[in-house]
TINUPA-320234 format. One record per residue (C-alpha): x, y, z; chain; residue in three letters; residue number from 1. Coordinates in nm, 3 decimals. Layout:
N
<<X; Y; Z>; 'A'; 'Ala'; NUM>,
...
This chain:
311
<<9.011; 2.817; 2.635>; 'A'; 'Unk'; 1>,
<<9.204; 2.623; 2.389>; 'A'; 'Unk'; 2>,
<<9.131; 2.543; 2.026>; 'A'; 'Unk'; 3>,
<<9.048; 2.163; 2.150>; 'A'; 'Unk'; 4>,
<<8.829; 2.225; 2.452>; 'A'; 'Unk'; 5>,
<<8.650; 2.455; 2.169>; 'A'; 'Unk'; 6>,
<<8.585; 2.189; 1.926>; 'A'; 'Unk'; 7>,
<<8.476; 1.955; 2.195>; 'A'; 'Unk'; 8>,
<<8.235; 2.185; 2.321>; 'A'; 'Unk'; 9>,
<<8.090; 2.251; 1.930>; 'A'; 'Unk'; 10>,
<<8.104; 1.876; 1.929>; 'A'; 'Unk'; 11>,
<<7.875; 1.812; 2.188>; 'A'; 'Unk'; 12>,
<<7.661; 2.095; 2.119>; 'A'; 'Unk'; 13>,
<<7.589; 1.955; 1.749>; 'A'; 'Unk'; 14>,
<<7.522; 1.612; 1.860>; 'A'; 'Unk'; 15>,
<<7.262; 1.779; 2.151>; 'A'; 'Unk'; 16>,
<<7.121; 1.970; 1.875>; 'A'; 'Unk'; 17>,
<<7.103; 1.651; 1.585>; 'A'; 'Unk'; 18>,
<<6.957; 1.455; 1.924>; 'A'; 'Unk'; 19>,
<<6.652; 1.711; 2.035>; 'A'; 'Unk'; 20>,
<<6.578; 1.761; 1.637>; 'A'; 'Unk'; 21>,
<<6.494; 1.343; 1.622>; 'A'; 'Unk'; 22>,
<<6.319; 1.347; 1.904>; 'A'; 'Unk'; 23>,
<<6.101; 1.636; 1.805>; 'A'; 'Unk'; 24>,
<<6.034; 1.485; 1.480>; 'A'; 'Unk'; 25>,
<<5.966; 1.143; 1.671>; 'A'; 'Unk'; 26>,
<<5.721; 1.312; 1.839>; 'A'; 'Unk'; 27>,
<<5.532; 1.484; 1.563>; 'A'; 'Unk'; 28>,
<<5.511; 1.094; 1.365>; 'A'; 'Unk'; 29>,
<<5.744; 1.188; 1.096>; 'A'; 'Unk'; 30>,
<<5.969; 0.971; 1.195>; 'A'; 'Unk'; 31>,
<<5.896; 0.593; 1.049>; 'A'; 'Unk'; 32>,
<<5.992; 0.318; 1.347>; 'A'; 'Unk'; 33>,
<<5.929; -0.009; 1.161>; 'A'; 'Unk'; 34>,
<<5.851; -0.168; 1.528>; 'A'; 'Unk'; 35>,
<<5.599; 0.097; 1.577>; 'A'; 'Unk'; 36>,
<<5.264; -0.097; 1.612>; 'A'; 'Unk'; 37>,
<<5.378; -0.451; 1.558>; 'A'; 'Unk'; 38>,
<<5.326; -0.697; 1.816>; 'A'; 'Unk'; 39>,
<<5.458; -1.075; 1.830>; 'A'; 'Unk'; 40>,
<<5.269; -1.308; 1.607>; 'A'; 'Unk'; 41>,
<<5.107; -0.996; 1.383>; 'A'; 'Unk'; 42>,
<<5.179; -1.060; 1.026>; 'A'; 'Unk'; 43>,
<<5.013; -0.646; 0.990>; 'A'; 'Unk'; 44>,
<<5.084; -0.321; 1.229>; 'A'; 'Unk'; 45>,
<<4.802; -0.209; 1.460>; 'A'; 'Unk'; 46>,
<<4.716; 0.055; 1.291>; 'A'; 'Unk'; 47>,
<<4.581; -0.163; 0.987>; 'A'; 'Unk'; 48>,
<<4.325; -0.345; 0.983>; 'A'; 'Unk'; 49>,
<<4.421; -0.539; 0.636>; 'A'; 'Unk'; 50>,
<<4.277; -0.485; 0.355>; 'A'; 'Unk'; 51>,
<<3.973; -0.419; 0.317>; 'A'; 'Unk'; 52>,
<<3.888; -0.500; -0.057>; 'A'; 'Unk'; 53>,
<<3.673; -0.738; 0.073>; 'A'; 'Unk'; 54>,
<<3.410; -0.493; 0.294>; 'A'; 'Unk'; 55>,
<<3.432; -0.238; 0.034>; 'A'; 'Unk'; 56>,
<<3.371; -0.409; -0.270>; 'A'; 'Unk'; 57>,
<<3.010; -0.640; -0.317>; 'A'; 'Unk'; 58>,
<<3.035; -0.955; -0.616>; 'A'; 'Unk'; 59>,
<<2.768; -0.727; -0.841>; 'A'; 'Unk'; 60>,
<<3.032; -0.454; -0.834>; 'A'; 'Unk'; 61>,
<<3.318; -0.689; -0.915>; 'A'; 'Unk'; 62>,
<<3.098; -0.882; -1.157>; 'A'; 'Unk'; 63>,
<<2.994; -0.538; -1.335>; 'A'; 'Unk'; 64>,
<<3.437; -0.441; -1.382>; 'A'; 'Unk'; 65>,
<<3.471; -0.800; -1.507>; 'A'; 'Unk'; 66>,
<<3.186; -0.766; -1.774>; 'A'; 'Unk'; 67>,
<<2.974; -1.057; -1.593>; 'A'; 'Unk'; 68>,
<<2.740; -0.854; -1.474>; 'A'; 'Unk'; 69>,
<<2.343; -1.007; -1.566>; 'A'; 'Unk'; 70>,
<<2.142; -0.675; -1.637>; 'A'; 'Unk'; 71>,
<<1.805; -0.637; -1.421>; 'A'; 'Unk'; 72>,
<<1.565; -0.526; -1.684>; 'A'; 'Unk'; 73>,
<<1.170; -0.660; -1.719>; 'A'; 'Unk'; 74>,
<<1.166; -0.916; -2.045>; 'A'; 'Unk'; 75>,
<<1.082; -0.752; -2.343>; 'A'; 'Unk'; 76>,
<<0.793; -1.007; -2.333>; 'A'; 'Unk'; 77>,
<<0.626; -0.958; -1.981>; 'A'; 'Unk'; 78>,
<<0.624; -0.568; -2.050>; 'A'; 'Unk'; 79>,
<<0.455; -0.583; -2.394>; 'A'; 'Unk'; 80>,
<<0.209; -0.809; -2.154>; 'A'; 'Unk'; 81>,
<<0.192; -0.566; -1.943>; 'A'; 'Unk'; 82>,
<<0.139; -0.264; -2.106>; 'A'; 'Unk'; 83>,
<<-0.132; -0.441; -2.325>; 'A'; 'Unk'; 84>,
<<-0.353; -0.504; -2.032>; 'A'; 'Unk'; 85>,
<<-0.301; -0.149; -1.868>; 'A'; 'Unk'; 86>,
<<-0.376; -0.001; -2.269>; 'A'; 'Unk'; 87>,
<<-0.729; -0.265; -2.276>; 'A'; 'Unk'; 88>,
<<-0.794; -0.122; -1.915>; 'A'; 'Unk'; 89>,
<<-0.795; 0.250; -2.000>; 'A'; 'Unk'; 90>,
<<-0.976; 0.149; -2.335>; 'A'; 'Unk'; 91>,
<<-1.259; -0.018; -2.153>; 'A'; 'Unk'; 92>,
<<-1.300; 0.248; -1.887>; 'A'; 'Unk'; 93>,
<<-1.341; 0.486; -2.163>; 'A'; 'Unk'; 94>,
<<-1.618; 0.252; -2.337>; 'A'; 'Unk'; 95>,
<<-1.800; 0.224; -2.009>; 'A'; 'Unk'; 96>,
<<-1.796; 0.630; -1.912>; 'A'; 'Unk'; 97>,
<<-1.928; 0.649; -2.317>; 'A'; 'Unk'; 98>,
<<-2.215; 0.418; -2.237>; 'A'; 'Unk'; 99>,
<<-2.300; 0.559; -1.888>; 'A'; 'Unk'; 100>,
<<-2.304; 0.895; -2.055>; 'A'; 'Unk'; 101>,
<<-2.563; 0.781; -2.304>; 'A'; 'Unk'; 102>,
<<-2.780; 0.612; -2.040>; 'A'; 'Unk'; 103>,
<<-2.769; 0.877; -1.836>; 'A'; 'Unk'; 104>,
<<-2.878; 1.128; -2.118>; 'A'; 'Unk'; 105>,
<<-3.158; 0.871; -2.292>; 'A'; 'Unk'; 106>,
<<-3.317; 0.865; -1.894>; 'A'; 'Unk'; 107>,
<<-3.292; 1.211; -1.872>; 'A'; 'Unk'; 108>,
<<-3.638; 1.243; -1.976>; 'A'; 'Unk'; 109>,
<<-3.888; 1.396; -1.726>; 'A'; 'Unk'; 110>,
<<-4.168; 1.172; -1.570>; 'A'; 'Unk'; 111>,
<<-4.514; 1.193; -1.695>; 'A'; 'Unk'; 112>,
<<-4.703; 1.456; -1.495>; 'A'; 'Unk'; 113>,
<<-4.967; 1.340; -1.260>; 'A'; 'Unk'; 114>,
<<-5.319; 1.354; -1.359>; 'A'; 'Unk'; 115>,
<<-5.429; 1.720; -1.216>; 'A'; 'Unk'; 116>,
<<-5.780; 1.617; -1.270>; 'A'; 'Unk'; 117>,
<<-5.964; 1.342; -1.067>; 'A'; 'Unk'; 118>,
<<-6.031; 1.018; -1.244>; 'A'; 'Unk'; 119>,
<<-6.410; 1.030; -1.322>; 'A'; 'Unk'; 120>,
<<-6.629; 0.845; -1.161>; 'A'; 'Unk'; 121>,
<<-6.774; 0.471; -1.254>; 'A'; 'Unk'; 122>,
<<-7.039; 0.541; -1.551>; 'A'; 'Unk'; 123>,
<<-7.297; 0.255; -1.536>; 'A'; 'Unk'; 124>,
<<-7.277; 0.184; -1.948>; 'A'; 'Unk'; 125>,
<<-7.599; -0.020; -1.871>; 'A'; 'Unk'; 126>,
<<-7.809; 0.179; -1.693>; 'A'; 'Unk'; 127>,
<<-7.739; 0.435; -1.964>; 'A'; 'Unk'; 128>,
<<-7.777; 0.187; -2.239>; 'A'; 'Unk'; 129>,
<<-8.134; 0.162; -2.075>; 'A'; 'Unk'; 130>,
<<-8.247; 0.533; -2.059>; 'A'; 'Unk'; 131>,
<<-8.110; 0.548; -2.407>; 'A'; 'Unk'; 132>,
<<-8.359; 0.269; -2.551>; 'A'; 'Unk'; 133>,
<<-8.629; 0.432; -2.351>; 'A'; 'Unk'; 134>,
<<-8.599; 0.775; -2.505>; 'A'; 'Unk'; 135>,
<<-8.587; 0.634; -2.841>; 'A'; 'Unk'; 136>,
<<-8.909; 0.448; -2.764>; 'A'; 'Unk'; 137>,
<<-9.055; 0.759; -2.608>; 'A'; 'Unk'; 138>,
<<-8.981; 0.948; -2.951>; 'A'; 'Unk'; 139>,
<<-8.718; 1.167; -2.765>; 'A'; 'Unk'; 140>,
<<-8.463; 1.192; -2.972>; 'A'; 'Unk'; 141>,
<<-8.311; 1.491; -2.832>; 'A'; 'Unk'; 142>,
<<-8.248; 1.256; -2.511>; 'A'; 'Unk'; 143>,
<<-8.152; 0.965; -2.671>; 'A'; 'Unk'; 144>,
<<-7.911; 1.199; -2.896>; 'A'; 'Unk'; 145>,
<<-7.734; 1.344; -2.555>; 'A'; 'Unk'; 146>,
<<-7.755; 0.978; -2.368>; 'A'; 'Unk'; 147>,
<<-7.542; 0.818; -2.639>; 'A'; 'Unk'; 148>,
<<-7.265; 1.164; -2.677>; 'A'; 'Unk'; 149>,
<<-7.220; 1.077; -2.322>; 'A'; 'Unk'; 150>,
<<-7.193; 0.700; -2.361>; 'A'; 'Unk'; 151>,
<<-6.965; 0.750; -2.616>; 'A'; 'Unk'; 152>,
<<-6.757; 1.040; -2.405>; 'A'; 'Unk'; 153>,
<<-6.711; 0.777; -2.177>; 'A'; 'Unk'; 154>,
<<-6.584; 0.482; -2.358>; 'A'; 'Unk'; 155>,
<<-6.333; 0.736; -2.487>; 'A'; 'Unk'; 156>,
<<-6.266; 0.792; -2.140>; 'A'; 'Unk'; 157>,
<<-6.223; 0.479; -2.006>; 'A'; 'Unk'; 158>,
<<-6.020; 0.385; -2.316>; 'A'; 'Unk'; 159>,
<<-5.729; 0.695; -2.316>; 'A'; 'Unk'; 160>,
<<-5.716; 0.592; -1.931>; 'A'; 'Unk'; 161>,
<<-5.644; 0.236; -2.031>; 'A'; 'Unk'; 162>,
<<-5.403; 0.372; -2.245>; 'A'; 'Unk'; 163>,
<<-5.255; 0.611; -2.056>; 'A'; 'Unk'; 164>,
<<-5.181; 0.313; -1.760>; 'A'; 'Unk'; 165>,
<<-5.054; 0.064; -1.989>; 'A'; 'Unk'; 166>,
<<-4.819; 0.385; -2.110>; 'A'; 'Unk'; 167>,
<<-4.680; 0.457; -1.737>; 'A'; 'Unk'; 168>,
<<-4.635; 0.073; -1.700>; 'A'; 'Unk'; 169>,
<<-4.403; 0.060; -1.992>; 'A'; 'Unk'; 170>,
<<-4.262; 0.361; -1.906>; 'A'; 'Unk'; 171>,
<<-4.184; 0.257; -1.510>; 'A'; 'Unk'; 172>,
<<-4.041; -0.111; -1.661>; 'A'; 'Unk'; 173>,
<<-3.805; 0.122; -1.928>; 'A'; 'Unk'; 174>,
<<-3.700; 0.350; -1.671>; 'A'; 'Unk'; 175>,
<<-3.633; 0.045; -1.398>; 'A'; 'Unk'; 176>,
<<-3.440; -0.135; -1.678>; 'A'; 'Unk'; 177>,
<<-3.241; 0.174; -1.757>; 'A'; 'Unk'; 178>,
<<-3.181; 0.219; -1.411>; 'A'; 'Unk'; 179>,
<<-3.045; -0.144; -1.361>; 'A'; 'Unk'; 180>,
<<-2.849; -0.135; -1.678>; 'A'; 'Unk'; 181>,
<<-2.694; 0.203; -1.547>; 'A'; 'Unk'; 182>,
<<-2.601; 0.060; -1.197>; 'A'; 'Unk'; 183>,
<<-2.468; -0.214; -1.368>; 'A'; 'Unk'; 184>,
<<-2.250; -0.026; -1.623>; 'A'; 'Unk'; 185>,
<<-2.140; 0.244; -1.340>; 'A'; 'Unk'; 186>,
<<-2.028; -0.110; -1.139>; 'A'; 'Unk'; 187>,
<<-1.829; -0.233; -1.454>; 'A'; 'Unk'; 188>,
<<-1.702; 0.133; -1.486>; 'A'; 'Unk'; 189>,
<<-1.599; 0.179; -1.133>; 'A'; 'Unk'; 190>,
<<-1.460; -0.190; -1.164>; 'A'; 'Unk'; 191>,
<<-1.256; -0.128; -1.427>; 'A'; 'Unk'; 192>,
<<-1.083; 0.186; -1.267>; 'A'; 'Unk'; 193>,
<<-0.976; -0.007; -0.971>; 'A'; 'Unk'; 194>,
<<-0.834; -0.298; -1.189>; 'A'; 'Unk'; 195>,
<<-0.649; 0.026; -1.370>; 'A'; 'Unk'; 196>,
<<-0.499; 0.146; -1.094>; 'A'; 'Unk'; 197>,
<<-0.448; -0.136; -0.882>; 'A'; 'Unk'; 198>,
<<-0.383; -0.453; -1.066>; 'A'; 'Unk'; 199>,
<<-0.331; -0.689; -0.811>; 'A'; 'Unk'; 200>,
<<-0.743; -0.657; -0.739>; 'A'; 'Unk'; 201>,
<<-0.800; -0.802; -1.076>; 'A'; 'Unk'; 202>,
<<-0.862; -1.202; -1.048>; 'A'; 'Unk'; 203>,
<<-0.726; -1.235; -1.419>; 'A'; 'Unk'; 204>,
<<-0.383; -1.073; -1.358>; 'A'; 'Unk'; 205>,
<<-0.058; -1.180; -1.311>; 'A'; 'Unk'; 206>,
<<0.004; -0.991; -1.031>; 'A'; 'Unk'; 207>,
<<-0.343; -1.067; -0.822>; 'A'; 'Unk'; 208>,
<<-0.349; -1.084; -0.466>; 'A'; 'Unk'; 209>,
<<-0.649; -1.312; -0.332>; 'A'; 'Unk'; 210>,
<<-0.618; -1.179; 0.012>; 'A'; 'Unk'; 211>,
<<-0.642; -0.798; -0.139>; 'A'; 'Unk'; 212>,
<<-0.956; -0.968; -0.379>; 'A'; 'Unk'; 213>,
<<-1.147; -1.126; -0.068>; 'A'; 'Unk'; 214>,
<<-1.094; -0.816; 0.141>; 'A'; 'Unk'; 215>,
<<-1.221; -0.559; -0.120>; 'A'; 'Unk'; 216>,
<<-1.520; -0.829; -0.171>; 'A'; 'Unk'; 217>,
<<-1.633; -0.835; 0.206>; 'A'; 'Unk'; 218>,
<<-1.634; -0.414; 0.254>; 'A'; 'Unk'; 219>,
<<-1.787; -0.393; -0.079>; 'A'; 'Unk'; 220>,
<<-2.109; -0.610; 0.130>; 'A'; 'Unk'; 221>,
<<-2.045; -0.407; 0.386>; 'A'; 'Unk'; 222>,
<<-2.112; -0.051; 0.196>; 'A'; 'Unk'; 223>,
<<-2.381; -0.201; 0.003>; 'A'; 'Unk'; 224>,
<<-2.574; -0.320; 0.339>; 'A'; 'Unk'; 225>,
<<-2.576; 0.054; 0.408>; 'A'; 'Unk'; 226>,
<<-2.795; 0.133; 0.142>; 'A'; 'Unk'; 227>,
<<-2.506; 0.251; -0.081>; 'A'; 'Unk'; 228>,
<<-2.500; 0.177; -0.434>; 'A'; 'Unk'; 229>,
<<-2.318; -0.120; -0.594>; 'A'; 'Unk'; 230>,
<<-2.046; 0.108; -0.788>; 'A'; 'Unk'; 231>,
<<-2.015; 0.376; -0.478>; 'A'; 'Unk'; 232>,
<<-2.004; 0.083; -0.254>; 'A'; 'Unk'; 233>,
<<-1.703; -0.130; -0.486>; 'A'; 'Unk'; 234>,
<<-1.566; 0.260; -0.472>; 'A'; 'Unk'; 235>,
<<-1.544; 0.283; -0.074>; 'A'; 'Unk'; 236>,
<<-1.410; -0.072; -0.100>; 'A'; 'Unk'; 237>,
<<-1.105; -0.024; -0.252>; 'A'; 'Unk'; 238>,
<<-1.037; 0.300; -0.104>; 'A'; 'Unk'; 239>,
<<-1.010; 0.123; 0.214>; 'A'; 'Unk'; 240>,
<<-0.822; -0.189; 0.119>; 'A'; 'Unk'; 241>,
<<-0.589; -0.099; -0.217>; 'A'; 'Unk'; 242>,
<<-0.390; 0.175; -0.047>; 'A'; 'Unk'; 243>,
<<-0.222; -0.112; 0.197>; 'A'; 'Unk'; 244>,
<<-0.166; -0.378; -0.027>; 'A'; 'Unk'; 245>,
<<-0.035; -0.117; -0.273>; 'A'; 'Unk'; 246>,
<<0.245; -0.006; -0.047>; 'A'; 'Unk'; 247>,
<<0.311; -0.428; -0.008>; 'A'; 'Unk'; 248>,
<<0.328; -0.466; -0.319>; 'A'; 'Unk'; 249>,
<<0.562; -0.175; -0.395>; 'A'; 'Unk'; 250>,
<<0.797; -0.288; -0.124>; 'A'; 'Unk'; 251>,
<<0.779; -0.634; -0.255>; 'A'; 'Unk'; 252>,
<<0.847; -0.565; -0.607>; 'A'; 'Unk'; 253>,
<<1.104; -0.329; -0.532>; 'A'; 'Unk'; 254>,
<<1.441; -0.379; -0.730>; 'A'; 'Unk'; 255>,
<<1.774; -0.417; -0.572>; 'A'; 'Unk'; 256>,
<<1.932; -0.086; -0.757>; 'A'; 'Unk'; 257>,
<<2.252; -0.124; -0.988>; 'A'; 'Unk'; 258>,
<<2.577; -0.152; -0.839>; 'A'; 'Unk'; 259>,
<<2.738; 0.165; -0.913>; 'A'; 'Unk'; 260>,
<<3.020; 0.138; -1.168>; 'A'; 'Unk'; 261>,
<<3.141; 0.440; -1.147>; 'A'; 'Unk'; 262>,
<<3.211; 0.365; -0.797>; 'A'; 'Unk'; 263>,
<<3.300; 0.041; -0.877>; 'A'; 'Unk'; 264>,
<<3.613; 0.184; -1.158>; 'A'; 'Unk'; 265>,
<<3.759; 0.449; -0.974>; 'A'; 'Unk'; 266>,
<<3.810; 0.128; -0.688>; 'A'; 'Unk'; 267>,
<<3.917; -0.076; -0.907>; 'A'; 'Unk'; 268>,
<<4.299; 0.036; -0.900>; 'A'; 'Unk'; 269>,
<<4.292; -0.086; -0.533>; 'A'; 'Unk'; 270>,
<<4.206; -0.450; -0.650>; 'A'; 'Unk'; 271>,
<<4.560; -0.610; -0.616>; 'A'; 'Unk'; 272>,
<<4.678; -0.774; -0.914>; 'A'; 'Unk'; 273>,
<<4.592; -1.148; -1.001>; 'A'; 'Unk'; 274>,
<<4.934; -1.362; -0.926>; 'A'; 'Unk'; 275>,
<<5.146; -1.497; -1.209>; 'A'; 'Unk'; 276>,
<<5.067; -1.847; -1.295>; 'A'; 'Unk'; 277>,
<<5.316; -2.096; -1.177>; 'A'; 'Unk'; 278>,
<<5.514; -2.348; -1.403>; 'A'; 'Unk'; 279>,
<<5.430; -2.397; -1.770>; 'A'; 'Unk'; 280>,
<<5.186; -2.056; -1.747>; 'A'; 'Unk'; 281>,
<<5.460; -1.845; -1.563>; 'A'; 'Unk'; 282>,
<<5.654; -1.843; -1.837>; 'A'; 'Unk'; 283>,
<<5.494; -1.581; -2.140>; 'A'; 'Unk'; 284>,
<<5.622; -1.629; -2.470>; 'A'; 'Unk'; 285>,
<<5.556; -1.311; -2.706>; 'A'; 'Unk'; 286>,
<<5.633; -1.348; -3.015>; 'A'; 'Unk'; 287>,
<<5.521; -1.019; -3.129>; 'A'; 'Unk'; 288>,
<<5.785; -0.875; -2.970>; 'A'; 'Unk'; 289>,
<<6.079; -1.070; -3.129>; 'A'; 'Unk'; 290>,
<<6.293; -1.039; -3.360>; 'A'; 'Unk'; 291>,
<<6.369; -1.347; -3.665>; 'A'; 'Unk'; 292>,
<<6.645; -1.436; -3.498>; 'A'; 'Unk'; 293>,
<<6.511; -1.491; -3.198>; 'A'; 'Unk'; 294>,
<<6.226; -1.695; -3.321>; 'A'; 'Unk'; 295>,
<<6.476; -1.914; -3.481>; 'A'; 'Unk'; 296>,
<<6.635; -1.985; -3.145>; 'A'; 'Unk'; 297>,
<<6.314; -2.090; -2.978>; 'A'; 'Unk'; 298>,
<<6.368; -2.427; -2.751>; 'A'; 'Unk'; 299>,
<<6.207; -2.693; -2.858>; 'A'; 'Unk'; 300>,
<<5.996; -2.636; -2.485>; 'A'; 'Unk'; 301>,
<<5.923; -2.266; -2.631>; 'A'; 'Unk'; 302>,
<<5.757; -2.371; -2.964>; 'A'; 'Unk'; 303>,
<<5.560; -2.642; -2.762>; 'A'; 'Unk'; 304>,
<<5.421; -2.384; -2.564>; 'A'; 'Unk'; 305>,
<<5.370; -2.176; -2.835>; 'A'; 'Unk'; 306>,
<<5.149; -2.416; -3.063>; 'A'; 'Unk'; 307>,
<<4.929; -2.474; -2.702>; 'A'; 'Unk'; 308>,
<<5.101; -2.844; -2.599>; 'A'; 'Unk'; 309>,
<<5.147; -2.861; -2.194>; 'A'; 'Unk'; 310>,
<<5.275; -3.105; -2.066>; 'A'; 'Unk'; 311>,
């Protein structure tokens, strides 16, 4: 074979090789074809979608990088409101489990024990007022001595058992009042825990619900008609209304959380720079960063702009 046919051959074989290297890199995508995914009319290639500054950024992050962002925080005002009514709600609870506590220990006092002996029966003070005279007259003095021990024996009677009735009289109204005041102070005490916890049921609050209020109101007639106690029966009451309205009024008052700035920062290199002004505000001049002679050879235009006149 001759030297040319040789170098032909090497020739070809080179450009084969150079040709099956392209296409194998065409194949794998490392090869950049500018009319790969561009169609007539697309300003963008299929494979993007644009960008997508807009989807991935919200105005409260934006607003946050730009230092307009409006904290979320409770005024200063409305919590010292608040936390003054929850602090005289815990105080009064505390007053009212001090005075049940004392009620409860001044009734403590066992009831008078019935009478174990039978009440005696009616003395005639007449009749023996008669057989009294009589034995004087008969010059019995022995009898008329005994008739009058035991007329006296009986007016001491009859007196300790007037006594001892007006006694259990006071004593039923004192206990009855005591029990009253009681019910009403374990009512107040039992009110003001639910007004603690749940301050939407208090009529006085900012935050009342009427429909929670009306609700707790009907079940508390409803307990009560059972025979259960005013305080036990405002008790079942808002154990089977608060726990809803709670969770409403959780969801409700629930804050939209902070827009993540950290987030929001490390994105913030993909926000595309804003675009140079056009005309009189394209045109920057720094002064900081020239010389005297260049000052002095400021246009007229130049020191215009400089002192702030536009024309």
């Amino acid at each position: 074979m001759s030297k040319a046919t040789t170098e032909v051959v090497e020739q070809e074989t080179q450009e084969q090789l150079d040709e099956r290297l392209k296409q194998e890199a065409i194949d794998a995508g490392d090869v950049f074809d500018p009319a790969d995914g561009v169609e007539a009319g697309d300003d963008a290639p299929k494979g993007d979608k644009g960008d997508d500054t807009g989807k991935e950024f919200d105005a409260d992050v934006l607003a946050a990088i730009a230092g307009e962002d409006t904290p979320r925080m409770i005024p200063h005002s409305r919590f010292n409101e608040v936390n003054e009514e929850s602090k005289a709600r815990r105080q009064r609870v505390l007053e009212l489990e001090e005075e049940v506590a004392r009620l409860k220990g001044s009734s403590a006092a066992p009831a008078p024990k019935e009478k174990e002996e039978q009440a005696p029966a009616s003395f005639d003070f007449d009749e023996a007022e008669e057989k009294y005279s009589a034995a004087i007259l008969d010059g019995d003095t022995s009898k008329a001595k005994q008739i009058r021990a035991d007329i006296r024996k009986q007016e001491q009677a009859a007196a300790d058992a007037r006594a001892e009735a007006a006694a259990d009289r006071r004593y039923a109204a004192n206990r009855k009042k005591d029990d009253e005041e009681r019910s009403a102070l374990e009512f107040k005490l039992e009110l003001a825990k639910a007004y603690a916890a749940h301050p939407f049921l208090d009529a006085d609050s900012a935050e009342k619900d009427q429909d929670a209020i009306e609700e707790t109101f009907v079940w508390v007639q409803h307990f009560t008609g059972k025979g259960e106690s005013p305080a036990k029966a405002l008790a079942s009451a808002v154990q089977k209304v608060a726990p809803r309205y709670a969770k409403a009024a959780a969801d409700s008052a629930q804050v939209n959380p902070k827009p993540n700035l950290a987030q929001g920062v490390e994105r913030a290199g993909k926000i595309p720079p804003k675009a140079a002004g056009v005309g009189e505000r394209a045109s920057v001049v720094d002064v900081s960063k020239m010389s005297a002679k260049d000052i002095k050879a400021l246009s007229v235009e130049d020191e215009a702009r400089l002192a702030g006149n536009f024309v």
